[in-house]
C-alpha positions in Angstrom: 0.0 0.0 0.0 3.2 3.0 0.5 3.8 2.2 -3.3 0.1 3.3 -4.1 -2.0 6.3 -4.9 -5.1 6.1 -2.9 -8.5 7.7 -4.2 -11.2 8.6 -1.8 -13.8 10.1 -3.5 -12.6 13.3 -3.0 -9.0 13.3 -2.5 -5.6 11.1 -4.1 -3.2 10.6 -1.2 1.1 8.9 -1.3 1.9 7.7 2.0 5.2 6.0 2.8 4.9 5.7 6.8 6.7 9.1 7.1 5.4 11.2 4.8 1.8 11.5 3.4 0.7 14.0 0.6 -3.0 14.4 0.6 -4.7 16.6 -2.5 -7.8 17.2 -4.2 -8.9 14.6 -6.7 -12.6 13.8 -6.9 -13.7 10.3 -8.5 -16.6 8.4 -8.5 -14.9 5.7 -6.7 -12.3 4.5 -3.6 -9.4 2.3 -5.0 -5.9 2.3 -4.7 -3.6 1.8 -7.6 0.7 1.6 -8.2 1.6 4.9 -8.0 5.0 5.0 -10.0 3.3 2.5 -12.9 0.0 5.6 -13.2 2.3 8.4 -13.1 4.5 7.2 -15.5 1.4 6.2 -18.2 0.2 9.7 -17.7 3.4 11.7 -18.0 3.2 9.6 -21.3 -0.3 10.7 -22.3 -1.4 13.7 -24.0 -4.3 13.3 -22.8 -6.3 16.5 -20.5 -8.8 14.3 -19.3 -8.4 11.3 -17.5 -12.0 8.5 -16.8 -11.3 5.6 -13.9 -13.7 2.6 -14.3 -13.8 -0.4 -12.1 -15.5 -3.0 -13.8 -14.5 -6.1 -12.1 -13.0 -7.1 -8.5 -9.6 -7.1 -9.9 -8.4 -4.2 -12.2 -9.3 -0.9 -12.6 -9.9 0.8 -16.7 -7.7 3.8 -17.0 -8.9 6.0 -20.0 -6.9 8.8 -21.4 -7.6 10.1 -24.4 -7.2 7.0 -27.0 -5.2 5.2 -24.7 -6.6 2.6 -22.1 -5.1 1.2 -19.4 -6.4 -2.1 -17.5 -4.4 -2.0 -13.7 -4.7 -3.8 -10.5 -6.3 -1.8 -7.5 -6.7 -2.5 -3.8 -10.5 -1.8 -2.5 -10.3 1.0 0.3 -10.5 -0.7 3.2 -6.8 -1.7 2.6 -5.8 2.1 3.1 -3.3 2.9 5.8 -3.1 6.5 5.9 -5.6 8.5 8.8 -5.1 11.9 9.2 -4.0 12.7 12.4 -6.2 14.7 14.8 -6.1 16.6 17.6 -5.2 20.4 18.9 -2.3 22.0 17.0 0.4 22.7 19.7 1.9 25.2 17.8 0.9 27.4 14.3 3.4 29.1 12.0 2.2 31.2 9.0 4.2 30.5 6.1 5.6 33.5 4.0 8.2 33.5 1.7 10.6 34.5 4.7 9.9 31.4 6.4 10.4 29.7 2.8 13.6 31.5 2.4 15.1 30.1 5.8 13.7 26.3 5.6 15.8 26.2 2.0 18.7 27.7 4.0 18.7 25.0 6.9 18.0 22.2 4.3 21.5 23.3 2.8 23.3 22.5 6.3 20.9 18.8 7.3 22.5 16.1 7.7 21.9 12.8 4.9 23.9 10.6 7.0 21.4 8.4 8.3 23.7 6.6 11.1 22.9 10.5 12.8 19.4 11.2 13.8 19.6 14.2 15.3 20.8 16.2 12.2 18.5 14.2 9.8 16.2 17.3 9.1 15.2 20.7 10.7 14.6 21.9 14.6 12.2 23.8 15.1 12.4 25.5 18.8 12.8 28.6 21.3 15.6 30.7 19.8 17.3 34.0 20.9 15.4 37.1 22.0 12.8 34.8 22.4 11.5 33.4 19.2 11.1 30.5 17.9 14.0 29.3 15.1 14.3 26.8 12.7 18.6 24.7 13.1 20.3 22.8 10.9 23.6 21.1 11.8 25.4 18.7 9.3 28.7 18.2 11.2 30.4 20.9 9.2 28.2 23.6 9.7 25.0 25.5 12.1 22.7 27.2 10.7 20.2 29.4 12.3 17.0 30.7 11.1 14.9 33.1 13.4 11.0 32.9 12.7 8.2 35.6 13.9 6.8 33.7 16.3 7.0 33.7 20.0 8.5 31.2 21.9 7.2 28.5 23.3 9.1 25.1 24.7 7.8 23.2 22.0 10.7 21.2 20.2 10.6 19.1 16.6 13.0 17.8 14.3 11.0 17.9 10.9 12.6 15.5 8.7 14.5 16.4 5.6 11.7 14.9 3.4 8.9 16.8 4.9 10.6 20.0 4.6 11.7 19.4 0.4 7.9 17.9 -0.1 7.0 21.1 1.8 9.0 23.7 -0.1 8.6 22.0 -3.4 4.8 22.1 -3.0 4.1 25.8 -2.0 6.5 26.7 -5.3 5.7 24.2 -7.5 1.7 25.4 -7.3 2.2 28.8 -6.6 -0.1 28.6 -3.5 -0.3 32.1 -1.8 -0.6 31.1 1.7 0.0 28.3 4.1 0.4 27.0 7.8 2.5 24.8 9.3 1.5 22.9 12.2 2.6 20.5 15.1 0.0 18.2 16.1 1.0 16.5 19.2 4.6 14.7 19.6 4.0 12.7 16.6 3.4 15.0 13.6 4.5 18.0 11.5 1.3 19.2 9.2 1.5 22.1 6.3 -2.2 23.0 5.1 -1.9 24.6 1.5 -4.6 27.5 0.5 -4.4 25.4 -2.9 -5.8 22.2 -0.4 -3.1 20.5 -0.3 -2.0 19.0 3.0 1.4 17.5 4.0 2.2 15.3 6.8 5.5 14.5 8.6 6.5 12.2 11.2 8.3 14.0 13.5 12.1 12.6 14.9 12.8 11.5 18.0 16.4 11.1 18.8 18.0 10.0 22.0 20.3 12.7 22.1 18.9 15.8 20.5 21.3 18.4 19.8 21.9 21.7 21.2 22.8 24.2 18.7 23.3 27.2 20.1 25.5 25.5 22.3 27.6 24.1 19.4 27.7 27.7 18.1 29.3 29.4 21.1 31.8 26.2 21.5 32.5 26.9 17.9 33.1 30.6 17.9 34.5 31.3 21.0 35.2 35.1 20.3 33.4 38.5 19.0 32.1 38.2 15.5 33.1 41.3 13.2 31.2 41.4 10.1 31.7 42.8 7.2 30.1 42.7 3.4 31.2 39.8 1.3 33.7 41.3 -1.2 32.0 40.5 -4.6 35.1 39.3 -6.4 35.2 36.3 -3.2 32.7 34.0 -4.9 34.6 33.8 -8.4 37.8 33.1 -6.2 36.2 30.1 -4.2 35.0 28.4 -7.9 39.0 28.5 -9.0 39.4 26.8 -5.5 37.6 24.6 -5.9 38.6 23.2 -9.5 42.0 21.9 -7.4 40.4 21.5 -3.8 37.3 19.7 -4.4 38.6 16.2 -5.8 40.9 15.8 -2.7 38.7 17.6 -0.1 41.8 20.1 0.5 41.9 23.1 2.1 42.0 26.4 0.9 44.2 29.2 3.1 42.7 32.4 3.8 44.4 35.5 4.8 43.1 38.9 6.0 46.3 41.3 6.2 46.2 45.0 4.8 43.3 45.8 3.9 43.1 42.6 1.8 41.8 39.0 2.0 44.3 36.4 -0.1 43.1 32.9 -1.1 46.0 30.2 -1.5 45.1 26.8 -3.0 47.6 24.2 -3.4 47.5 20.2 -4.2 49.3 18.1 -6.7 46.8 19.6 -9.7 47.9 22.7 -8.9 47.8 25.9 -7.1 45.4 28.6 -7.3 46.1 32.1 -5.6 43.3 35.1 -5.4 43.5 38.9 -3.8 40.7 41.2 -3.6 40.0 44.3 -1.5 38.5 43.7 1.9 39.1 46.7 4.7 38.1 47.0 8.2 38.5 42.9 9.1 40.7 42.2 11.7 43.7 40.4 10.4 43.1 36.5 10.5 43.9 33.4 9.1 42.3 30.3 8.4 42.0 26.8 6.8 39.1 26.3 5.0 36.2 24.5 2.5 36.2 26.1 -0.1 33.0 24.6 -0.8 31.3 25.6 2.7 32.3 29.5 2.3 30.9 29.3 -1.4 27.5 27.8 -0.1 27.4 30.1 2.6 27.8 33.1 0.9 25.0 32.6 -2.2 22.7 33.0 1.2 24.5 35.7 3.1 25.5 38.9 2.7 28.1 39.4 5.6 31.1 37.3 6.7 33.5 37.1 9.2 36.8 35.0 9.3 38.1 33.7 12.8 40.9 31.1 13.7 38.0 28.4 14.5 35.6 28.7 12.3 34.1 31.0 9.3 30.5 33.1 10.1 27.6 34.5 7.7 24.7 36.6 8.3 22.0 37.9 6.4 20.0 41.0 7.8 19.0 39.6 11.5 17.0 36.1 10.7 19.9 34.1 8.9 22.8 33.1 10.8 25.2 30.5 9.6 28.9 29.5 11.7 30.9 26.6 9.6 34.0 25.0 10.8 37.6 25.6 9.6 39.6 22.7 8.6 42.5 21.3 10.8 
């Protein structure tokens, strides 16, 4: 039943234990059918309109234009997916601020599955008493601040919840949302297109503290100052020698100037741009990490443990030098 596509009546729903997708779809009957073998026929039809017919126990008549299609189904009473009930113990409204920052803590969640507690996105109390979406994938934190009040509510929204989320709301254009916790169990996005999403929340043993992890990692006052613009042109020539050994790339602040030296046994790349007003520093570093984090923010700062971005006073990103 997780590999079908179950029609209500008046709605088609995917569940896979973790994540269901329920949207409008009104039919004249409730059957199930393979959801990757019906999605594939009709992304091959050219077909607008699309007639379901069951007209024995066994398969269902799938009509699309001049095509027809004779598949298996499963009655309803096989269906596994209920939506869950009960009082919402926290509402966000979704903007495209809270969009913004959910893509920019999916960019620092963890895919290593041996690591619960960084497979997907916290939501809790943050400073000056909000609540804050966290990443952490090892390498990096990053930090998210959201309008709403704090409460002590805590949930780890998995990383496929939040892509199925963020996908959804810009894939159909949909002008307004909520996300919801229901309970200890669930994560729940309604759509104003009617289109709701539904997330098992994580539980791990040892959840992590991230603002903890960011004052272990920075350890001294944060100066920040614009991203010079040459800086990103200068990481992607890093990168061409660091990226196939995972080296490190040397920064330097000294003079007014920020220097980039890049050596392995393909080569070495050397940079040197403008940068005034930074305290002089220097650091080992992913190229790759200080390229990601600076297509989100718009101030940096270098110090001797790790790199730091910001972007106006919601985004907040620390990532860890190398060595």
């Amino acid at each position: 039943m997780f590999e079908n596509y179950c029609f209500d009546k008046k709605t088609v729903c995917g569940y896979n234990d973790r994540l269901g997708i329920v949207a409008p779809c009104k039919t004249t009957e409730a059957f199930a059918v393979n959801g990757k073998v019906l999605l594939g026929l009709l992304k091959n039809s050219h077909s607008d309109d699309v007639d379901f017919l069951i007209e024995d126990k066994h398969d269902i008549t799938v009509k699309a234009g001049k095509s027809r299609f004779h598949l298996p189904f499963m009655p309803a009473e096989d269906f596994l997916f209920k939506a869950p009930t009960g009082k919402a113990t926290l509402e966000v409204p979704v903007d495209e601020t809270l969009l913004t920052g959910l893509e920019a803590c999916l960019l620092t969640s963890s895919k290593d599955l041996t690591q619960e507690a960084l497979l997907g996105v916290t939501l809790k109390p943050g400073p000056s008493k909000t609540m804050a979406f966290y990443s952490c994938d090892g390498d990096a934190v990053t930090r998210f601040l959201l309008k709403s009040k704090a409460t002590d509510l805590e949930a780890l929204l998995p990383n496929e919840f939040c892509e199925a989320f963020v996908r959804t709301v810009v894939e159909t254009k949909a002008e307004g949302a909520t996300l919801k916790i229901i309970g200890d169990e669930w994560a729940w996005v309604h759509i104003n297109t009617d289109i709701d999403i539904y997330g098992r929340l994580l539980k791990p043993d040892n959840p992590l503290d991230h603002e903890e992890l960011i004052t272990k990692t920075v350890k001294s006052k944060i100066t920040f100052n614009p991203v010079p613009k040459a800086l990103g042109h200068a990481l992607s020539r890093a990168r061409i020698v660091a990226d196939p050994e995972s080296a490190k790339t040397e920064l330097e602040v000294s003079d007014g100037k920020l220097l980039l030296h890049t050596s392995t046994h393909m080569g070495v790349v050397n940079d040197s741009m403008t940068w005034r007003e930074h305290p002089e520093v220097k650091a080992d570093v992913s190229a790759m990490l200080v390229q990601r984090a600076i297509g989100l923010c718009d101030e940096m700062a270098v110090l001797e443990r790790c790199t730091a971005y910001r972007k106006g006073q919601n985004l907040f990103i620390v990532a860890s030098n190398m060595g």
